[in-house]
C-alpha positions as CSV (number, residue, x, y, z in Angstrom):
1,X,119.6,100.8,115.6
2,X,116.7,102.5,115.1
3,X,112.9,101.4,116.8
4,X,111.3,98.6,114.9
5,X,108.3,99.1,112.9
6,X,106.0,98.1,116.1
7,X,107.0,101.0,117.9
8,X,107.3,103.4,115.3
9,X,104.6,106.2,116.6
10,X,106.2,105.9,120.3
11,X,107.0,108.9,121.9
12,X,111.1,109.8,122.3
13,X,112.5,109.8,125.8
14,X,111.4,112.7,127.9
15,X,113.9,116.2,128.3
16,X,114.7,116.9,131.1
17,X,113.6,120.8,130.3
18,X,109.9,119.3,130.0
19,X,110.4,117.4,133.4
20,X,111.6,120.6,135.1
21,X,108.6,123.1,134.0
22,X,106.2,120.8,134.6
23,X,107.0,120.2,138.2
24,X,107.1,123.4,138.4
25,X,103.9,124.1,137.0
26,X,105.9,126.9,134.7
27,X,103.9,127.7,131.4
28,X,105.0,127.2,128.4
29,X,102.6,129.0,126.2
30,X,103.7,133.1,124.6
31,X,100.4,134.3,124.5
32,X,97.1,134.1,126.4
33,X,95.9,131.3,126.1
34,X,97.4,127.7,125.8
35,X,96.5,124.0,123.7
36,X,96.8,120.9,125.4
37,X,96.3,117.9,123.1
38,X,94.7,115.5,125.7
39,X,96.9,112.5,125.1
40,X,100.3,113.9,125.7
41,X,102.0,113.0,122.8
42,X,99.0,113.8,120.1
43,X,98.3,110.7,118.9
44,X,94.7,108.6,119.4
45,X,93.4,105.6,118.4
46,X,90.1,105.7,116.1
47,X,87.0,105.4,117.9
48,X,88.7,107.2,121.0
49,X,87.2,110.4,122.2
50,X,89.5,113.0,121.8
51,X,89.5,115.7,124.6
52,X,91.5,118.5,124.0
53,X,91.8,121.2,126.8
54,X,92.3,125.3,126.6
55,X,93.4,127.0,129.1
56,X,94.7,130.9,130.2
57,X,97.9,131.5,131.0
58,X,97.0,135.2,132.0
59,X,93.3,137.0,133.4
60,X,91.0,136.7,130.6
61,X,87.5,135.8,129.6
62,X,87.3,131.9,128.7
63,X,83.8,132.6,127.3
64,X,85.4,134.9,125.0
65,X,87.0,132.1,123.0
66,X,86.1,131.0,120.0
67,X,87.6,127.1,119.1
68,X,88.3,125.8,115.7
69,X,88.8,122.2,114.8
70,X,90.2,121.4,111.2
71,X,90.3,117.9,109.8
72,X,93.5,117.3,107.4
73,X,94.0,121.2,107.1
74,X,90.5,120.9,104.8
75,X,87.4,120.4,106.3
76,X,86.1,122.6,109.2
77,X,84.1,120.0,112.1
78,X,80.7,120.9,113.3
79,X,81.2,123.5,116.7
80,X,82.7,120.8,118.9
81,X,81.2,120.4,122.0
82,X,83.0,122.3,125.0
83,X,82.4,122.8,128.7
84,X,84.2,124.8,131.3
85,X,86.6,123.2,133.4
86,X,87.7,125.2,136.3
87,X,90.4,127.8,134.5
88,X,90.2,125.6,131.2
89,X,88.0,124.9,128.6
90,X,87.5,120.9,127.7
91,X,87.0,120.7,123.7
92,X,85.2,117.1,123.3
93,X,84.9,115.4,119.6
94,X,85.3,112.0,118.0
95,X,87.1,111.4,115.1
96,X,85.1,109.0,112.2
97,X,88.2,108.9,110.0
98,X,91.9,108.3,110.9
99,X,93.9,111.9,110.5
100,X,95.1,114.8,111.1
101,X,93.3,117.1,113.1
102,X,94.4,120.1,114.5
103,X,92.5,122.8,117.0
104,X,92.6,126.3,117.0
105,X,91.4,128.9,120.2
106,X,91.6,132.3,119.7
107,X,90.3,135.2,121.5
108,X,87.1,137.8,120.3
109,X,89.3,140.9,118.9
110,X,92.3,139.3,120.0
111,X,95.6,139.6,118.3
112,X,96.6,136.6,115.6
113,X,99.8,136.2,117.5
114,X,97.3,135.3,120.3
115,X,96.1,132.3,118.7
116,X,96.9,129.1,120.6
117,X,96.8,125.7,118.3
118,X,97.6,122.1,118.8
119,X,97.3,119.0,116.7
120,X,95.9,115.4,117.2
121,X,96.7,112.7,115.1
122,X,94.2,109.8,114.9
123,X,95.4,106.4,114.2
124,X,98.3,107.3,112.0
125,X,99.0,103.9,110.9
126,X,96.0,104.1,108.8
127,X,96.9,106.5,106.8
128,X,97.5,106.2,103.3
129,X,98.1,107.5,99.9
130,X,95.6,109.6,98.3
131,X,96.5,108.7,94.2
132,X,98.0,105.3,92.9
133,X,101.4,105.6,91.9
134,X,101.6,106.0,87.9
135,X,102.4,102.4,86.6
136,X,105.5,103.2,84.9
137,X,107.0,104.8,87.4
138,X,110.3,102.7,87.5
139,X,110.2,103.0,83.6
140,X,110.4,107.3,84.3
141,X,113.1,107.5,86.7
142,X,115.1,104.6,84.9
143,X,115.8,106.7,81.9
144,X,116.8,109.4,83.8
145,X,119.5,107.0,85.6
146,X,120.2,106.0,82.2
147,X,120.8,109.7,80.7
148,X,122.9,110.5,84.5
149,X,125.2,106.9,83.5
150,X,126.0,107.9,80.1
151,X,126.8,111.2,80.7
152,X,131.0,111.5,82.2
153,X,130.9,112.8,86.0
154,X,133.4,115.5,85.0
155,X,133.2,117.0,88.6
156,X,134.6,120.7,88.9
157,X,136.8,121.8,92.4
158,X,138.1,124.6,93.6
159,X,140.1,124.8,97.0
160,X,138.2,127.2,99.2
161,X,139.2,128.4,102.6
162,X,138.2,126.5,105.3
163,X,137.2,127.7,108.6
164,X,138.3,124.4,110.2
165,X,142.4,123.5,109.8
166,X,141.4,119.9,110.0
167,X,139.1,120.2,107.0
168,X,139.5,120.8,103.4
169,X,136.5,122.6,101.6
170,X,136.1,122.6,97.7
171,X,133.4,124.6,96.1
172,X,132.2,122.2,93.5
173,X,130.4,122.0,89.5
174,X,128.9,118.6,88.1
175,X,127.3,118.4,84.9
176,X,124.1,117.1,84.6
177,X,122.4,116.1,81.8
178,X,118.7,117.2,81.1
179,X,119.0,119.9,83.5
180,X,121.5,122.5,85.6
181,X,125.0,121.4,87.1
182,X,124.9,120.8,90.6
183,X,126.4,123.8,92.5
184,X,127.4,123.2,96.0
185,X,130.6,123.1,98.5
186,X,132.3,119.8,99.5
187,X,134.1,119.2,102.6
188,X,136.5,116.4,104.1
189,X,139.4,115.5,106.9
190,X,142.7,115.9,105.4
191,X,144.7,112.9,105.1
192,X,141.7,110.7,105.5
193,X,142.3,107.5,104.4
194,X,140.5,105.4,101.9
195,X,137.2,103.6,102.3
196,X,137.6,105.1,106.0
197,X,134.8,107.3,105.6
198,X,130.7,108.2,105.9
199,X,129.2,110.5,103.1
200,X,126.5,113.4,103.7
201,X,124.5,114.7,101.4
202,X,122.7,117.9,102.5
203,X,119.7,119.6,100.7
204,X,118.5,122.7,101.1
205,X,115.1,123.9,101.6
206,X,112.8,126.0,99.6
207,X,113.5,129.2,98.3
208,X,116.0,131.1,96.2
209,X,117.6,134.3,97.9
210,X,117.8,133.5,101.3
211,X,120.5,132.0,103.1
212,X,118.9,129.1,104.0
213,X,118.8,128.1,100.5
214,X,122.5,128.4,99.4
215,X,125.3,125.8,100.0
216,X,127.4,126.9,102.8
217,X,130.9,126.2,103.5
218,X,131.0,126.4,106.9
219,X,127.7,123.7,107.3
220,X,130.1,121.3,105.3
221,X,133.2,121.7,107.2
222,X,130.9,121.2,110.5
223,X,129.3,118.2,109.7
224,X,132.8,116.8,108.5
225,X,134.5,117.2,111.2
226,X,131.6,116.2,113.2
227,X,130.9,113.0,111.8
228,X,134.3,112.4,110.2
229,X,132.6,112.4,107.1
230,X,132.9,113.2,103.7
231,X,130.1,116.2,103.2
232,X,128.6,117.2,100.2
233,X,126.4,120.6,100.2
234,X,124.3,121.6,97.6
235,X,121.5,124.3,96.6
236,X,118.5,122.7,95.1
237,X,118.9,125.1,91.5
238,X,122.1,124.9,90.7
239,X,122.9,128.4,91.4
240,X,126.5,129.6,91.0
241,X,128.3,129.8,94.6
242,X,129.5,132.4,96.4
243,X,127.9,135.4,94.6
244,X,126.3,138.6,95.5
245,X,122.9,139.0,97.3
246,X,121.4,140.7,94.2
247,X,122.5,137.5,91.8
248,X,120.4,135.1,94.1
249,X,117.6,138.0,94.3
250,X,117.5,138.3,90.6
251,X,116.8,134.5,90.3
252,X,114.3,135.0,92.8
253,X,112.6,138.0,91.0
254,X,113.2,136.4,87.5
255,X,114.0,132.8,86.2
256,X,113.3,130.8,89.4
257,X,110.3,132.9,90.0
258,X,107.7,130.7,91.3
259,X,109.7,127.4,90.5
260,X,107.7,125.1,91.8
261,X,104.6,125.2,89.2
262,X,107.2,125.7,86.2
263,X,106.3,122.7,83.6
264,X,103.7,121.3,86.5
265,X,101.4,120.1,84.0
266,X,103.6,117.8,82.0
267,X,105.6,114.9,84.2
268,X,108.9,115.3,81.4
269,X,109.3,119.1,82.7
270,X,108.0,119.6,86.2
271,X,110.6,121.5,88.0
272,X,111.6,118.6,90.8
273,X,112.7,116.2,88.3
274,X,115.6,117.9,87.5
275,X,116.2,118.9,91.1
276,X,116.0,115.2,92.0
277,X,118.5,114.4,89.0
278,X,120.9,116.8,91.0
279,X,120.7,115.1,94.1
280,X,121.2,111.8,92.0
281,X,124.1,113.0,90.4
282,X,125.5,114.1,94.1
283,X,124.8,110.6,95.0
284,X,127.1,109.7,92.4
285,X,129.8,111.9,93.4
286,X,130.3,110.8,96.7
287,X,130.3,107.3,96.0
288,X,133.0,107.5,93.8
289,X,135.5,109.4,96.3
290,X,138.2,107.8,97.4
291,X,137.5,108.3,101.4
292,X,133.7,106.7,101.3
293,X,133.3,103.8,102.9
294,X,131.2,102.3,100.6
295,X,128.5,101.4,103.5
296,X,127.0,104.7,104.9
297,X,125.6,107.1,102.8
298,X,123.4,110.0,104.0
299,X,121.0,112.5,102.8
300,X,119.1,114.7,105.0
301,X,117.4,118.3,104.9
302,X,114.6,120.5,106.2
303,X,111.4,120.7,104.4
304,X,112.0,120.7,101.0
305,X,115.3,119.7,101.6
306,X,113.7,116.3,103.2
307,X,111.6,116.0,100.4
308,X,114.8,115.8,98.6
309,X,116.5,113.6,100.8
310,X,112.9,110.8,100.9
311,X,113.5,111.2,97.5
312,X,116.9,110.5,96.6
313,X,116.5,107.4,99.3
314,X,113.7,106.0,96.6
315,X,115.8,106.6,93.4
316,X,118.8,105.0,94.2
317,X,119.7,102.1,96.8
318,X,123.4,103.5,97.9
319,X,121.4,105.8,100.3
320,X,121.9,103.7,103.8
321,X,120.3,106.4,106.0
322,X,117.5,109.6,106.0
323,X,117.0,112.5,108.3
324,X,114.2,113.9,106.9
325,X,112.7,117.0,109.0
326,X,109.0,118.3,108.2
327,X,110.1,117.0,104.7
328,X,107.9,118.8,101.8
329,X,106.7,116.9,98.4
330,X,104.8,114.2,99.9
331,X,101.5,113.2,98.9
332,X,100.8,115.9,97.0
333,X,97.4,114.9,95.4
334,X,95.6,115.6,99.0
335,X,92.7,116.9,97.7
336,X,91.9,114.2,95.6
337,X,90.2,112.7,99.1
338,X,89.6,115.7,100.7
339,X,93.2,116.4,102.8
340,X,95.9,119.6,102.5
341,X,98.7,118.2,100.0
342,X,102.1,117.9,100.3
343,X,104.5,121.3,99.8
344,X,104.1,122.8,97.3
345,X,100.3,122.0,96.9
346,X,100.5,122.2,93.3
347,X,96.8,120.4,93.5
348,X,94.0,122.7,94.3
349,X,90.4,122.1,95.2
350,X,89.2,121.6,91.7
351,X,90.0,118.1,91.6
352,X,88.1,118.2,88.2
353,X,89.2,120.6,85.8
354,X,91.3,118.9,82.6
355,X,94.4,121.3,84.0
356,X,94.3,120.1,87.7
357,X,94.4,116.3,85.8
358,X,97.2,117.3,84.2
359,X,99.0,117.8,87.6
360,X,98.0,115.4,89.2
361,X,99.1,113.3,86.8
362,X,103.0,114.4,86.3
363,X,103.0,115.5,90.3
364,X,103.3,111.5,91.0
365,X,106.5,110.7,89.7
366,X,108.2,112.8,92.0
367,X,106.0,111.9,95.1
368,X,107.3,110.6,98.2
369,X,104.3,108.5,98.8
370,X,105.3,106.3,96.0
371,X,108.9,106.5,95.8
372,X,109.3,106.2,99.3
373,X,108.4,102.2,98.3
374,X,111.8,101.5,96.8
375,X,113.8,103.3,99.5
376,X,116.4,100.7,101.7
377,X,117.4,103.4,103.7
378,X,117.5,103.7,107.7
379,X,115.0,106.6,108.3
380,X,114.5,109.5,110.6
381,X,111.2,112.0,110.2
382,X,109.7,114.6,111.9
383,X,106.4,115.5,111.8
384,X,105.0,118.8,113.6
385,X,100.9,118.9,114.3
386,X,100.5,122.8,113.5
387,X,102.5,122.9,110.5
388,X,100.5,123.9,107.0
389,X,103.1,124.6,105.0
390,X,104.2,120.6,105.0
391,X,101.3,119.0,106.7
392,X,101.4,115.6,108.8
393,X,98.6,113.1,106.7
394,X,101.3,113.5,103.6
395,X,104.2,113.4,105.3
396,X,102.9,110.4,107.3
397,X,101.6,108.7,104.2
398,X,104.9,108.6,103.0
399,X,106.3,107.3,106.1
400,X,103.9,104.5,106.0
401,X,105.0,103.4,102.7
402,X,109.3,103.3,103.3
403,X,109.6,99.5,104.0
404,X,113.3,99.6,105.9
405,X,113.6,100.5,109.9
406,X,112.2,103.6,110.7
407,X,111.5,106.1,113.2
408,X,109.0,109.3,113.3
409,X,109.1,111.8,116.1
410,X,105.8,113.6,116.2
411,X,105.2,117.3,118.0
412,X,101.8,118.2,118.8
413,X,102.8,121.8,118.9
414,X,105.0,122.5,116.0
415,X,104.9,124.6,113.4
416,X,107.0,124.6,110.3
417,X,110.2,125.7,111.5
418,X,111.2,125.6,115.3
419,X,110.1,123.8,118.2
420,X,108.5,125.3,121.2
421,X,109.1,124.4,124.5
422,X,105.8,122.7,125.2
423,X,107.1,119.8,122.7
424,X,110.4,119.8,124.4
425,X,110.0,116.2,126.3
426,X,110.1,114.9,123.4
427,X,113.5,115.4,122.4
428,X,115.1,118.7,120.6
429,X,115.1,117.8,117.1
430,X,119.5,118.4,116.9
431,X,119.7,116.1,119.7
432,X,117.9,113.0,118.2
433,X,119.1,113.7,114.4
434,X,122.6,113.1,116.0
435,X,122.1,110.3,118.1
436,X,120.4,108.5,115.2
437,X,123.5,109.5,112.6
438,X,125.9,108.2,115.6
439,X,124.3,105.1,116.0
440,X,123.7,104.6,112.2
441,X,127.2,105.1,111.7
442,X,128.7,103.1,113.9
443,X,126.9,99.7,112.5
């Protein structure tokens, strides 16, 4: 099983990549100048000085450097105090809130590949929600359940060819009321028997042309035969599968243009809702195949594609299990005390205005902060300290509030997609998400 609550914020166990180039002093860092975040694995304790180091990985001018420190990806500190140390530079502040805070060294007329960051987090147990949730939350996203019962499942399949003898592949149609059909490709062992089987449920992140936003057959049949699962694969639009590069670029271009604000003013029409009623209604298609166990059901995705997968956790209890990396659409009503908001920031700095009420307003019935309440599922998150696309208070807000077991791996050096080698003693990301889906499956 997962770590209990009490050592949710440890570090994982260390690589043995990160053991090798640190005896041998070998540098991790691409450009000229590297981040070290003090306390090893980022995280502090409020009221603790945080000393953050920068050093040269090549022959430059350390009083050339110029050091940023940013609190919640909002608020610029004071210049921090700094003295030299040797070949490094020691960045000294202290923290008066718990958060995110993330420092930035660059070099006069440098390059902005050249620019080193790292991130701190400071006691991230304290960190909360920035809105209430709306009180009739439940109220919302039960009459959508209700509209996704009445409605017949009616699924659509096609055979496909597999890349994988072992595995058959269906490219797949289910209505949905209120919104598009789920469009996606799914995947399972032939001959498997019945009730034998975990189900998958993979989202896709953001975006509309690109390849990482498309169902893909060849994802499904992996993850089938790796986890002798049943595996379903959708896109978060319901685009049609399998078409030409200029139909998804057309979408891109046209109706799916800017999705994410489309109705973001009104709670009955924001765009998300009817991506979360896909993801429901995917739910609800792999529960009733004959091969589910009826025990382990999993969603997991990348950015907004963990967004999804928190989500779907919160709206219906059949989810047993989350792998959530950098997961977008949580806490998105940041600014509201002061912080960067969840992906896709649909709140701005005018907290004020009668339009930016509006939003924030619908934006919480499809936040993660409060739906991650309801959720029952085992959970899995990544956080990573330099990321600004999905940024860490939100995503750890909503990690705060999921009741179940859960575990967050933290990277002081990571931006939104990747992970560089510096963070590597933590644990690659592939390795942990399956050893956590091994471990959850097997109970």
């Amino acid at each position: 099983m997962v770590s209990p609550h009490k050592a949710n914020f440890e570090p994982a166990r260390l690589m043995w990549i990160g053991v090798i180039l640190a005896a041998l002093g070998i540098s991790v860092s691409a450009g000229p100048l590297a981040v070290d975040p003090g306390n090893r694995d980022g995280i502090y304790a409020l009221g603790d000085e945080v000393v953050v180091a920068i050093k040269a990985t090549g022959q430059i001018d350390l009083d050339k450097v110029a050091v940023t420190i940013t609190r919640d990806g909002w608020t610029k500190l004071p210049s921090p105090q700094m003295t030299r140390a040797g070949e490094s530079l020691a960045v000294r502040f202290r923290p008066e809130t718990a958060g995110w805070y993330m420092c930035e060294a660059s070099l006069a007329g440098g390059a902005p590949q050249d620019v080193a960051r790292a991130g701190v987090i400071v006691s991230p147990d304290k960190i909360g929600p920035s809105a209430p949730e709306p009180n009739d939350l439940d109220e919302f996203w039960n009459a959508r359940r209700a509209a996704l019962a009445a409605a017949p499942l009616e699924p659509n399949l096609k055979p496909v060819e597999s890349p994988d003898p072992q595995i058959e592949c269906f490219s797949v149609e289910l209505p949905c009321p209120q919104t598009k059909a789920v469009q996606g490709y799914f995947a399972q062992p032939k001959g498997g028997a019945a009730g034998k089987c975990p189900a998958i449920l993979y989202l896709r992140a953001a975006g509309v042309a690109g390849d990482w936003c498309r169902a893909s057959i060849q994802n499904a049949v992996w993850l089938a035969r790796q986890y002798d699962a049943i595996v379903l694969d959708i896109n978060a639009h319901g685009m049609l599968n399998g078409r030409t590069h200029e139909y998804y670029r057309n979408l891109e271009q046209g109706e799916l243009r800017n999705y994410w604000m489309q109705g973001v003013e009104d709670r009955d029409m924001w765009y998300f809702v009817g991506m979360y009623m896909r993801a429901l209604r995917s739910i609800e298609f792999l529960a009733a195949r004959e091969p589910w166990d009826g025990k382990h059901l999993i969603t997991m995705g990348e950015s907004q594609g963990g967004g999804q997968a928190l989500a779907a956790a919160g709206l219906d209890q059949r989810v047993s299990a989350v792998v959530a990396l950098v997961p977008a659409l949580c806490d998105l009503t940041g600014p509201v005390v002061g912080r960067q908001g969840g992906w896709p920031m649909p709140v701005g700095s005018d907290i004020n205005s009668e339009r930016t009420k509006r939003i924030i307003n619908a934006a919480r019935y499809c936040d993660n902060v409060n739906l991650a309440r309801r959720s029952h599922a085992e959970t899995l998150v990544f956080v990573g300290l330099i990321d600004t696309t999905c940024p860490a208070p939100g995503i750890i807000a909503a990690y705060n509030n999921l009741p179940g077991s859960k575990r967050i791996v933290i990277y002081p050096h990571k931006p939104h997609n990747g992970l560089p080698p510096e963070d590597a003693w933590l644990g690659a990301i592939d390795t942990l998400r399956d050893e956590f889906l091994r471990r959850h499956i097997e109970n």
